[in-house]
C-alpha positions in Angstrom: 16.9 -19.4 71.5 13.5 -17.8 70.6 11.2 -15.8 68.4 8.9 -13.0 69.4 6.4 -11.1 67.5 5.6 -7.8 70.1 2.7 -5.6 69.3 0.8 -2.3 69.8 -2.4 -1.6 69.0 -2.5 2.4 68.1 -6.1 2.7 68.2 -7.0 0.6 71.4 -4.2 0.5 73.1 -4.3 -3.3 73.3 -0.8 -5.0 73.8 0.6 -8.7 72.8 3.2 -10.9 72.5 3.4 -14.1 70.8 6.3 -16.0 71.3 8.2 -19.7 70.3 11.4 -21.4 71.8 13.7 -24.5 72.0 12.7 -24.5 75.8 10.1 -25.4 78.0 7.2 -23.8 79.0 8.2 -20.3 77.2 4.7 -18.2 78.8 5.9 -18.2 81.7 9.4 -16.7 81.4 9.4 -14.4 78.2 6.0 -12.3 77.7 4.9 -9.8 80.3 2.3 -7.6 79.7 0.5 -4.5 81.8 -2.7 -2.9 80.7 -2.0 1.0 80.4 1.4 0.0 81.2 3.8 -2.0 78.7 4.7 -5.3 77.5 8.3 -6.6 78.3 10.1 -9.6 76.9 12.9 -11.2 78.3 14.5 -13.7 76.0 18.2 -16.0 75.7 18.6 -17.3 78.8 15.6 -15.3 80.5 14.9 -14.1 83.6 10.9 -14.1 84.7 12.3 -11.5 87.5 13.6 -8.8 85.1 9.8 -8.8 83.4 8.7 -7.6 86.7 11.7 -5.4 87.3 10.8 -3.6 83.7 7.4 -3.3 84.3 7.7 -1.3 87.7 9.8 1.2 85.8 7.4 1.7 83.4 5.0 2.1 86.1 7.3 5.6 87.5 7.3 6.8 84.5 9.8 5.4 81.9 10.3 5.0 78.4 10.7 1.9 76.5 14.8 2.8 76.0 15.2 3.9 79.8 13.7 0.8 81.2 16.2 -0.9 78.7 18.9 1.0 80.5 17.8 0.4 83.6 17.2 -3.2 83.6 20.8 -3.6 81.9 22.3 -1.9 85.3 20.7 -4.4 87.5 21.6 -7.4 85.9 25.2 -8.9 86.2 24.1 -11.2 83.5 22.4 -8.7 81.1 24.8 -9.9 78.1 23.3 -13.3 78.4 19.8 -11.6 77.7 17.6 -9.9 74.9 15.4 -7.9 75.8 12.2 -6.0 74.1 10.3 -3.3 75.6 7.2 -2.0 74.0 5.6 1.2 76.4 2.2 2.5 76.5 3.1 5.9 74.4 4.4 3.2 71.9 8.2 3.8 72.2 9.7 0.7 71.5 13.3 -0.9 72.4 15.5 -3.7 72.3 19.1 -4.9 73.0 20.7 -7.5 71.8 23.2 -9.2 74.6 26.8 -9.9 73.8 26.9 -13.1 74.7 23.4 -13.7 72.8 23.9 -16.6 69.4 23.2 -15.9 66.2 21.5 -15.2 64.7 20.7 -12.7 67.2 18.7 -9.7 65.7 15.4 -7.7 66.1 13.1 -5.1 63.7 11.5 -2.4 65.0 8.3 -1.4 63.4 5.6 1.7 63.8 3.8 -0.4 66.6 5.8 -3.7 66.6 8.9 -5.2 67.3 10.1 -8.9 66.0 13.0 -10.3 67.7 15.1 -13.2 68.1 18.1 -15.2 69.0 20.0 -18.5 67.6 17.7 -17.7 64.5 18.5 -19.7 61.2 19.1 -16.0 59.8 17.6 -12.7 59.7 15.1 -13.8 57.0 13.5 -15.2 60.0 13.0 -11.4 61.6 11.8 -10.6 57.9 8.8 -13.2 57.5 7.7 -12.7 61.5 7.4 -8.9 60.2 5.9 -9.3 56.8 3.4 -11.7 58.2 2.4 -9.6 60.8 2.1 -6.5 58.8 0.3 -8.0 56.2 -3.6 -7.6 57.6 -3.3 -4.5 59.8 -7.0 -4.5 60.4 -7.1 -7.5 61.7 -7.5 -8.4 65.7 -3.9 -8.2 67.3 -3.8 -11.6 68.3 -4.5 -13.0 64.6 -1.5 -11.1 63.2 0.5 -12.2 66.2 0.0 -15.7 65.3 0.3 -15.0 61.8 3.7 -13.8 63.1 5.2 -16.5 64.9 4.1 -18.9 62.1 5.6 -17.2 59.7 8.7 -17.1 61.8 8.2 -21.2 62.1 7.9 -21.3 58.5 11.2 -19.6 57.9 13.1 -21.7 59.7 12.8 -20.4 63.1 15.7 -21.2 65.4 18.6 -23.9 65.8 17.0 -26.9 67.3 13.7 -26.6 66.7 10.6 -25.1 69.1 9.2 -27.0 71.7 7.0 -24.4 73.6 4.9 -21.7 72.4 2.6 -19.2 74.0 0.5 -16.0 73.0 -0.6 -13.5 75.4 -2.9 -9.9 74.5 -4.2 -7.7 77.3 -7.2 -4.9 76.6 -7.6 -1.6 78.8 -8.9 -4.4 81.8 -6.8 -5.9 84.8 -7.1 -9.9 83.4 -5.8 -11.1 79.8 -8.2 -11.2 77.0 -5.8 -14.1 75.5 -3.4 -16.4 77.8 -2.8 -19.6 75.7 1.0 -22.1 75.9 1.8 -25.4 75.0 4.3 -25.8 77.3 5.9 -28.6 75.6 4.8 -30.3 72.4 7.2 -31.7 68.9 5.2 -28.9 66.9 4.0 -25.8 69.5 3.2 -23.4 67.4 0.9 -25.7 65.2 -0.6 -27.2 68.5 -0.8 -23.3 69.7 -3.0 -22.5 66.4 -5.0 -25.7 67.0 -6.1 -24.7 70.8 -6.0 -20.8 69.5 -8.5 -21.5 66.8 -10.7 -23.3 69.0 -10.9 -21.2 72.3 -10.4 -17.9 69.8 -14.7 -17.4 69.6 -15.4 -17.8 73.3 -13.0 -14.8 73.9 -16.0 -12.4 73.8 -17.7 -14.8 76.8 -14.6 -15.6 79.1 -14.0 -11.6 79.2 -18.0 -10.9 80.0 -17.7 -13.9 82.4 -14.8 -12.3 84.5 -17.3 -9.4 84.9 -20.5 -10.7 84.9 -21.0 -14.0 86.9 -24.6 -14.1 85.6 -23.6 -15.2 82.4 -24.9 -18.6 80.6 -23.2 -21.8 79.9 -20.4 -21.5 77.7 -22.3 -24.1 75.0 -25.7 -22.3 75.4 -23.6 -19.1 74.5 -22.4 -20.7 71.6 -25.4 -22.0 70.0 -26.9 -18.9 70.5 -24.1 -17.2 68.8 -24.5 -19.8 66.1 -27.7 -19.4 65.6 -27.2 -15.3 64.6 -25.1 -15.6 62.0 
């Protein structure tokens, strides 16, 4: 019961996921991302341990339809699952499980890949993509939650969300983006809300993981403020 915007930056590399569900707490059990590695999402009834699994065949070596394969033979459950596998080369999978409700569905793009299950409808798919594609210059993270709105705005899926979460990794070790609202009546609006403020320090917290010399976050800002 979720909706997933998955993305691929061709030019950087970079690698996100931004993702909305009837459950709780959603960033903790769909998205997994690598730098230089992959991003992974496990969705339906979803299993945080699979993300893992994926990612460590990635690591040897395979492609975004052989770790697909692969997970699908370790898992006595896999028709219960969707999964989505975007690698760093920018092959891109997904599989629909048989046991998955509908609407259960995904689009595979150039560098993206919207998927979903208990969807109001395939229209859903559509806007997530359209909404995405629409600013291709943008950051990655804007069009991702561009995406998942879109995908709200559509209808999104039977029930309602309740948790949200957006995650984006760079060529470094640590996220560059890491939000969720883990439980909330409206998660993707809340999500914009506390995206749209912590969205400008981005440029510090990455400098800070690096640099411990840094200034204060609010001195940062003004001075920030005060160039433009």
């Amino acid at each position: 019961m979720t909706f997933t915007i998955m993305g691929r930056c061709k030019e950087s590399g970079r690698l996100g996921i931004a993702t909305a569900t009837n459950a709780l707490a959603v960033g903790v059990r769909v998205p997994f991302i690598r730098p230089r590695v992959g991003a992974v999402s496990i969705m339906a009834i979803a299993d945080p341990r699979l993300g893992d699994t994926a990612m460590r065949f990635l690591e040897l070596g395979y492609k975004a339809p052989r770790v697909i394969d692969a997970v699908v033979a370790g898992d006595p459950y896999a028709e219960y699952r969707q999964l989505g596998v975007i690698d760093d080369d920018g092959f891109i999978a997904c599989r629909n499980g048989a046991e998955n409700r509908d609407y259960t569905g995904y689009h595979i793009g150039d560098s993206h890949l919207a998927l979903g299950n208990a969807l109001k409808g395939e229209h859903v798919l559509s806007a997530i993509e359209e909404a995405y594609l629409a600013s291709p210059d943008d950051p990655l993270e804007d069009r991702l939650m561009r995406g998942i709105e879109a995908g709200r705005d559509a209808g999104g899926q039977h029930g309602g969300q309740r948790s949200a979460a957006i995650l984006v990794y760079g060529d470094k070790e640590f996220s560059e983006v890491n939000l969720r609202v883990d439980i909330h009546d409206e998660p993707v609006g809340e999500l914009r809300r506390v995206y749209d403020i912590y969205k400008p320090t981005v440029p510090y917290y990455n400098w800070r993981l690096v640099d411990a010399r840094v200034p204060r976050l609010d001195d940062w800002l003004a001075e920030q403020q005060s160039k433009e």
